[in-house]
C-alpha positions as a Python dict, from the first residue, in 0.01 Angstrom:
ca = {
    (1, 'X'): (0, 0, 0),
    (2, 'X'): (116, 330, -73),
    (3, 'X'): (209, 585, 165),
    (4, 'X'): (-28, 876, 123),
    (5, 'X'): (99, 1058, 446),
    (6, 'X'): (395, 1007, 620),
    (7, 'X'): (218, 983, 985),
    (8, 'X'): (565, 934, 1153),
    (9, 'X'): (741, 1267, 998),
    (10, 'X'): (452, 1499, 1216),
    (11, 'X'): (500, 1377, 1543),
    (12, 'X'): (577, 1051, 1499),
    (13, 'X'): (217, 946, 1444),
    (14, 'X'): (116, 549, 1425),
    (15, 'X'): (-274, 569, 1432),
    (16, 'X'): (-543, 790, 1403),
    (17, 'X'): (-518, 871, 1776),
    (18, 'X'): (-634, 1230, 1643),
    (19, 'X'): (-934, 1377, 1432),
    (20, 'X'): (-804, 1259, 1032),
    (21, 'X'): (-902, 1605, 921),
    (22, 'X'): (-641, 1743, 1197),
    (23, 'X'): (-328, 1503, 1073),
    (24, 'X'): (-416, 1633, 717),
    (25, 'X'): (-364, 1981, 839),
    (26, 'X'): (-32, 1917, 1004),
    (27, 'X'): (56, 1743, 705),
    (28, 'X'): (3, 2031, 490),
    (29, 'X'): (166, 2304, 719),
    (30, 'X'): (481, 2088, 719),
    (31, 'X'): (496, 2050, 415),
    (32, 'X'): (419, 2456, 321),
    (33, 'X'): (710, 2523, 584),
    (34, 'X'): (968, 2289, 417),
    (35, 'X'): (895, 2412, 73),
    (36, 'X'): (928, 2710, 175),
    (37, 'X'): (1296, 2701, 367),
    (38, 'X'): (1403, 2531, 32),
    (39, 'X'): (1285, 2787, -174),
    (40, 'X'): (1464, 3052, 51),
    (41, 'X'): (1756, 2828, 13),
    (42, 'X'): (1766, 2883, -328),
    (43, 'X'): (1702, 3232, -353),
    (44, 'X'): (1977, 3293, -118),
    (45, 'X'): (2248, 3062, -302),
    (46, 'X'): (2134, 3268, -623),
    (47, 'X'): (2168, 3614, -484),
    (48, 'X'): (2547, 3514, -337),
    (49, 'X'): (2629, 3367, -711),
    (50, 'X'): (2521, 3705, -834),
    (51, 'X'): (2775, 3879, -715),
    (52, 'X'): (3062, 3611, -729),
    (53, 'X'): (3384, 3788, -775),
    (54, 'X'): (3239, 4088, -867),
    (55, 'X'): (3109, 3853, -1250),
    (56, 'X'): (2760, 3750, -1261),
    (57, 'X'): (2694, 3307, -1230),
    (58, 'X'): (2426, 3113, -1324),
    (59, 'X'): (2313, 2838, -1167),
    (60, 'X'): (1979, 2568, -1188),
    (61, 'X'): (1897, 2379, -902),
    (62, 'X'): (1686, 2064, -859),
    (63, 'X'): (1511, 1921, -596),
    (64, 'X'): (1299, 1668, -510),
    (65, 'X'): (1185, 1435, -215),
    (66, 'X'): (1145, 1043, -197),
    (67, 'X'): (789, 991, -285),
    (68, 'X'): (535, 994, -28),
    (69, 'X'): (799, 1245, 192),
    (70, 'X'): (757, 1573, 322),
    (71, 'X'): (1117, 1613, 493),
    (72, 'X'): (1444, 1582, 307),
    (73, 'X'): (1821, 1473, 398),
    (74, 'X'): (1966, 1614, 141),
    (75, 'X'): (2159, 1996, 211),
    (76, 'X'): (2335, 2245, 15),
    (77, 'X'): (2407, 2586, 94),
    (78, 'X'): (2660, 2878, 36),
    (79, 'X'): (2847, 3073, 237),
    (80, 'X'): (3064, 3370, 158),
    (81, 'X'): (3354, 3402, 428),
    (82, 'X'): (3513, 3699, 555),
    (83, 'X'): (3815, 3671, 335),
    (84, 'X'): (3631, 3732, 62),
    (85, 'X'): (3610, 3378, -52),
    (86, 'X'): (3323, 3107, -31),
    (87, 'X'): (3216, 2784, 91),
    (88, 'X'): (2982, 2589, -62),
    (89, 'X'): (2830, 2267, 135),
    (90, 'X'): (2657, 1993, -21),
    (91, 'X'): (2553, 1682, 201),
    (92, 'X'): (2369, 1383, 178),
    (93, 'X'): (2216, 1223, 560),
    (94, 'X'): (2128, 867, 579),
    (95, 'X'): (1793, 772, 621),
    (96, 'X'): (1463, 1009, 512),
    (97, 'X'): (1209, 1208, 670),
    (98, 'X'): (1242, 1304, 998),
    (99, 'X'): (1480, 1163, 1138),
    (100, 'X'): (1730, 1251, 851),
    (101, 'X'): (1560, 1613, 871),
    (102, 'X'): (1680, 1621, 1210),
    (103, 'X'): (2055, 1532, 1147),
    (104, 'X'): (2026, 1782, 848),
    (105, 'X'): (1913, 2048, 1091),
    (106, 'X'): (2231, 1964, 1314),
    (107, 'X'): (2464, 1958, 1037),
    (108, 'X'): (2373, 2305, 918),
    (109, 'X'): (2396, 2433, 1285),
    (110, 'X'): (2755, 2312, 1306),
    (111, 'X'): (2835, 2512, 994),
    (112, 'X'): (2672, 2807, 1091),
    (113, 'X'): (2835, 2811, 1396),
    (114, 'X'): (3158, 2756, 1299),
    (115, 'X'): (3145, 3020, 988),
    (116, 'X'): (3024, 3284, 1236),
    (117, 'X'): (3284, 3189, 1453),
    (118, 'X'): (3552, 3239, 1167),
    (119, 'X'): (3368, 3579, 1109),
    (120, 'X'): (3403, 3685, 1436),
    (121, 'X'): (3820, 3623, 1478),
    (122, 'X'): (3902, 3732, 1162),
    (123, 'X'): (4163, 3954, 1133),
    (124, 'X'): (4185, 4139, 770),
    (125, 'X'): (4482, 4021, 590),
    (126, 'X'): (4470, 3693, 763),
    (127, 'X'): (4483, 3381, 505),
    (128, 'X'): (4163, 3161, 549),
    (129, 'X'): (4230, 2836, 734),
    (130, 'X'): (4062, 2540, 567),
    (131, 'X'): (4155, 2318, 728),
    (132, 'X'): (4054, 2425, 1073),
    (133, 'X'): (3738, 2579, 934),
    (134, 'X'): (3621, 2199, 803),
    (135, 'X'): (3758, 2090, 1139),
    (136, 'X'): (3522, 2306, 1329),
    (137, 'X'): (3222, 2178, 1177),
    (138, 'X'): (3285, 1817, 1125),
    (139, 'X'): (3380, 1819, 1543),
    (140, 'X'): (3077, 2036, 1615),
    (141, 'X'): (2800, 1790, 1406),
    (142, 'X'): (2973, 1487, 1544),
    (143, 'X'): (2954, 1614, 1887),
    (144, 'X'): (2589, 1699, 1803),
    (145, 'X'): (2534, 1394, 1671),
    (146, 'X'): (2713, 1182, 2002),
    (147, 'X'): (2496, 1381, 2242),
    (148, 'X'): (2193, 1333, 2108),
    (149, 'X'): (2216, 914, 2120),
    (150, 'X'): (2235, 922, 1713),
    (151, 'X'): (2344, 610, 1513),
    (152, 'X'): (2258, 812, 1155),
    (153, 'X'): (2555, 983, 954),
    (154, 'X'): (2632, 1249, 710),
    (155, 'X'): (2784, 1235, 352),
    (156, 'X'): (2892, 1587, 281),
    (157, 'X'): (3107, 1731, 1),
    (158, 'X'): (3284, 2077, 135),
    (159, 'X'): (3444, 2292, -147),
    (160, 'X'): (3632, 2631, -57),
    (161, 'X'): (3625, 2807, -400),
    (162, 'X'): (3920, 3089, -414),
    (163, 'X'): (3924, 3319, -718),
    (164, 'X'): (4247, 3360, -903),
    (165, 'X'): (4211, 3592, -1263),
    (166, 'X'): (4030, 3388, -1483),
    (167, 'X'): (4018, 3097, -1275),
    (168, 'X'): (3883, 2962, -1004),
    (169, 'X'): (4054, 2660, -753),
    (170, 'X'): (3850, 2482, -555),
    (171, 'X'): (3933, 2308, -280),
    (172, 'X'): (3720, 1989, -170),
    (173, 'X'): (3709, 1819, 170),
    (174, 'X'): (3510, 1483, 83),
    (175, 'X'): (3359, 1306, 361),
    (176, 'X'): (3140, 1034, 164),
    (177, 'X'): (3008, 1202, -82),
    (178, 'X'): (3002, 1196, -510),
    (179, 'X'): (3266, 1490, -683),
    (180, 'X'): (3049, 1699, -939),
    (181, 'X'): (3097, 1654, -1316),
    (182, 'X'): (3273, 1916, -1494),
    (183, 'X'): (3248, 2060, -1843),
    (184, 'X'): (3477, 2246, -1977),
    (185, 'X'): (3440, 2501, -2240),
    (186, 'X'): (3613, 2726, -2527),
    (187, 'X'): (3475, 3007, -2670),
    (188, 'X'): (3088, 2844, -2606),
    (189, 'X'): (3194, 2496, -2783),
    (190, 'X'): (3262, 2168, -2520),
    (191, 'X'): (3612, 2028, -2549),
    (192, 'X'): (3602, 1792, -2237),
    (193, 'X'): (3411, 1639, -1980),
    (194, 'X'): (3588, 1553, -1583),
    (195, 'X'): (3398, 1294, -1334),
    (196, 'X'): (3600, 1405, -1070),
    (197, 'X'): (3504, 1032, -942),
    (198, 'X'): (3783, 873, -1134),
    (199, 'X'): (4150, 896, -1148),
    (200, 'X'): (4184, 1080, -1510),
    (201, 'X'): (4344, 1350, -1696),
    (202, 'X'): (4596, 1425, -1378),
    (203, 'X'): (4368, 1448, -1132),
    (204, 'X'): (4341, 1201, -853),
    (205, 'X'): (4058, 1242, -612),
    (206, 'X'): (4039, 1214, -216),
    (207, 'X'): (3796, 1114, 28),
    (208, 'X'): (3749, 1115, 371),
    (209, 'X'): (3497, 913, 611),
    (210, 'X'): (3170, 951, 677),
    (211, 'X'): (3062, 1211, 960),
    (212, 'X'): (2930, 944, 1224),
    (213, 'X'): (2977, 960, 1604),
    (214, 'X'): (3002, 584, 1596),
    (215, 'X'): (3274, 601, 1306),
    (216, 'X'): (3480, 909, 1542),
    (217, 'X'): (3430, 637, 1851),
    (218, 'X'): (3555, 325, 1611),
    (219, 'X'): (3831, 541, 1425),
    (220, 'X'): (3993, 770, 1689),
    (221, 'X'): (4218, 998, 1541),
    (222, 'X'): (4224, 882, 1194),
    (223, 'X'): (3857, 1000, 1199),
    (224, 'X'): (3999, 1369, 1204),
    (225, 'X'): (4237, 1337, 893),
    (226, 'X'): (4150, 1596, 634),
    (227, 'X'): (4311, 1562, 335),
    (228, 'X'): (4175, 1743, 88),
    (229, 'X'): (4197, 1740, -321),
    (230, 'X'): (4204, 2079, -540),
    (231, 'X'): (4085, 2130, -858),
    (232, 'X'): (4144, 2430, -1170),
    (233, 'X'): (3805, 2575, -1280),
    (234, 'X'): (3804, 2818, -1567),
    (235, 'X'): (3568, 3073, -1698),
    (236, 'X'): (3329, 2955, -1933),
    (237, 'X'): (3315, 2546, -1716),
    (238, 'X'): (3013, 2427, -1576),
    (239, 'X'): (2977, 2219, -1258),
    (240, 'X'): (2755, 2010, -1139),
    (241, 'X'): (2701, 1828, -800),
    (242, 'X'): (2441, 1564, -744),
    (243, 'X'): (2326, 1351, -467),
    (244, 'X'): (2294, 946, -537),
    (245, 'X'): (1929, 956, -549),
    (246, 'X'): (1951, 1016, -920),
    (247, 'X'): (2259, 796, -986),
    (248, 'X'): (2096, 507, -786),
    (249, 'X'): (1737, 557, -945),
    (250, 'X'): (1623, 235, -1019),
    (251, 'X'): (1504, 180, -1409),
    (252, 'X'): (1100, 47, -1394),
    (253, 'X'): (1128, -224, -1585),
    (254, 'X'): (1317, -464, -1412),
    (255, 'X'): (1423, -244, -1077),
    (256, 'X'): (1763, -373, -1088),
    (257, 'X'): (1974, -90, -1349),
    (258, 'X'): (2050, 210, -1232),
    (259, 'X'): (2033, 561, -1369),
    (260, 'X'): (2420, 604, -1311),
    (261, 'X'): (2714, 833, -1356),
    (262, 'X'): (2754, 729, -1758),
    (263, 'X'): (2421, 796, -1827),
    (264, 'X'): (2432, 1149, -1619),
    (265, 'X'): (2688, 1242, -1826),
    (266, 'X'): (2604, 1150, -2148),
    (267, 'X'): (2222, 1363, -2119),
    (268, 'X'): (2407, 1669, -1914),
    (269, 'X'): (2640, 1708, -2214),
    (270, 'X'): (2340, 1684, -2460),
    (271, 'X'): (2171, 1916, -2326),
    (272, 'X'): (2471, 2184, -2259),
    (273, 'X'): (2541, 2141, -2636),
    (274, 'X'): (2209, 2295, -2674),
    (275, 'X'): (2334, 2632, -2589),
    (276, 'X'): (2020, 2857, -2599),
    (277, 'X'): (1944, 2651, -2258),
    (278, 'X'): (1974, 2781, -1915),
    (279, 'X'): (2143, 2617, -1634),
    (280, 'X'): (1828, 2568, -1484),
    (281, 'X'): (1645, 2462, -1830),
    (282, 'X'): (1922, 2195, -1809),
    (283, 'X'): (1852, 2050, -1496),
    (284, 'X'): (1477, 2023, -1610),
    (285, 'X'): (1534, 1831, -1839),
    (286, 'X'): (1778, 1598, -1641),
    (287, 'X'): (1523, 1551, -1398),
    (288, 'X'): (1263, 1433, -1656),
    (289, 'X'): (1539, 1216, -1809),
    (290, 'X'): (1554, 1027, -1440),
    (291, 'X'): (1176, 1037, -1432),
    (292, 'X'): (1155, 864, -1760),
    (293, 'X'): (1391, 644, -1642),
    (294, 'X'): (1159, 503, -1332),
    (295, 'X'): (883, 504, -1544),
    (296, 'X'): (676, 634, -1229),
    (297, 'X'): (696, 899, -951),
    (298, 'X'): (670, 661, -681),
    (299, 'X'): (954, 475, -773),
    (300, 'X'): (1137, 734, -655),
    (301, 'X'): (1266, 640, -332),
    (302, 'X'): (1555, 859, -264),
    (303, 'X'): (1556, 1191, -275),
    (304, 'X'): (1711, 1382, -569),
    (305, 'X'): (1881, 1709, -569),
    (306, 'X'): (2139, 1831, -815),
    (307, 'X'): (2289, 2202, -865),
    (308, 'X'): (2457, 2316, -1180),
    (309, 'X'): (2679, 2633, -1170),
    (310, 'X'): (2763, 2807, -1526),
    (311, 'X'): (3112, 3061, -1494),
    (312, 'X'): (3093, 3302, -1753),
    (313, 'X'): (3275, 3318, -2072),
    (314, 'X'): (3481, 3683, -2094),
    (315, 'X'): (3394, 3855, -2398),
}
């Protein structure tokens, strides 16, 4: 039987123990509040890529929770530092609805903590810290998550972007969690295409563990290694990031093949070729390419999110 409303994500629910009509309403407001933090989410991220560097970015962003779901794990969110430079966080928590709400809601708190913390001691001139930044919040969420009795855990992809001319490096700090794709451009015509996944073309990527108390408690101090891996954007690239609910959709036929990396790539650099298309026009159409894929919206069981950023080309 399908799951009309998610009883357990307002209040944690098992029967009718109140009047139907009342659950419905709950169910409604929840879901009127979370659309409407993720729309703020979005309008913030695109007002902060406005003015990036003093050029003007585009970006598309795509969202959408398991079916049947009000409340989503997955997290992304920019952050402009006092240096001048920005961090851009994109997670994925275990688990869906509330519960993985919940450890989303701690997750941000540790990185809004620790980036107004950074705010507050920093001293102009002073050379960002990375390292100790990522540090902060990682200790923060996982002391969050320890107090609170949790056994869920985060996936989260952290990438300081610095600006350099016409380029842009960006640092990543992977705990668990898929590189984005990028495409790389030349005067508007695509010349190559990095899954900063693999090993290719020079670059070799790095990942961390998973943000768990139970890993920290099972690791120790290899828990708090941070390597990190940097990669060479230029002007006129595209990147995207993406959680695994859209490389892990499951086809409808059979429920076995997966929507996967190959296939991402392969319809995002169709549709880039089509270069009247927006960034967000592009993730449209990616999203109905998954869609298509499951054959039906309540396949979906994971939810999907996926944010494409365009640098400008100078003229």
């Amino acid at each position: 039987m399908d799951k009309l409303f998610p009883f357990e994500e307002i209040g944690g629910i098992a029967e009718f123990s109140q009047d139907p009509e009342e659950i419905i309403t709950q169910y409604r407001l929840l879901k009127v509040e979370a659309d409407t933090v993720r729309e703020n989410d979005k309008v913030v991220i695109r007002s902060l890529l406005g003015d990036f560097y003093g050029k003007q970015l585009e970006v598309g962003i795509g969202f959408e929770r398991a079916w049947g779901s009000i409340l989503s794990g997955d997290y992304f969110e920019l952050f402009k530092l006092p240096d001048g430079n920005y961090l851009f966080v994109f997670a994925d928590i275990s688990g869906h609805g509330l519960p993985a709400y919940t450890t989303l809601v701690r997750l941000r708190c540790a990185v809004i903590v620790a980036v107004k913390g950074y705010h507050k001691h920093f001293t102009r001139g002073e050379k960002l810290n990375a390292e100790k930044l990522i540090r902060n919040i990682t200790t923060l969420f996982t002391d969050l998550m320890e107090v609170a009795g949790s056994k869920d855990f985060a996936s989260v992809l952290f990438t300081l972007i610095t600006s350099e001319d016409d380029k842009y490096h960006l640092q990543f700090f992977n705990r668990g969690m898929y590189f984005p794709l990028v495409v790389r451009r030349f005067q508007d015509e695509l010349i190559d295409v990095y899954d900063l996944n693999e090993s290719e073309k020079g670059w070799l990527p790095v990942k961390g563990f998973l943000l768990s108390s139970e890993l920290r408690e099972l690791l120790g101090e290899k828990y708090n290694e941070y390597n990190s891996c940097t990669f060479i954007l230029y002007e006129g690239d595209s990147l995207l990031y993406t959680t695994d609910g859209i490389l892990e959709a499951k086809e409808d036929k059979n429920g076995q093949s997966e929507y996967g990396m190959d296939r991402l790539k392969n319809r995002l650099i169709r549709h880039i070729q089509q270069k009247t298309l927006t960034p967000q026009e592009v993730i449209n159409r990616v999203f109905d390419d998954v869609y298509r894929f499951m054959g039906k919206r309540r396949n979906q069981h994971d939810d999907m999110t996926a944010v494409l950023i365009n640098l400008p080309l100078v003229r």
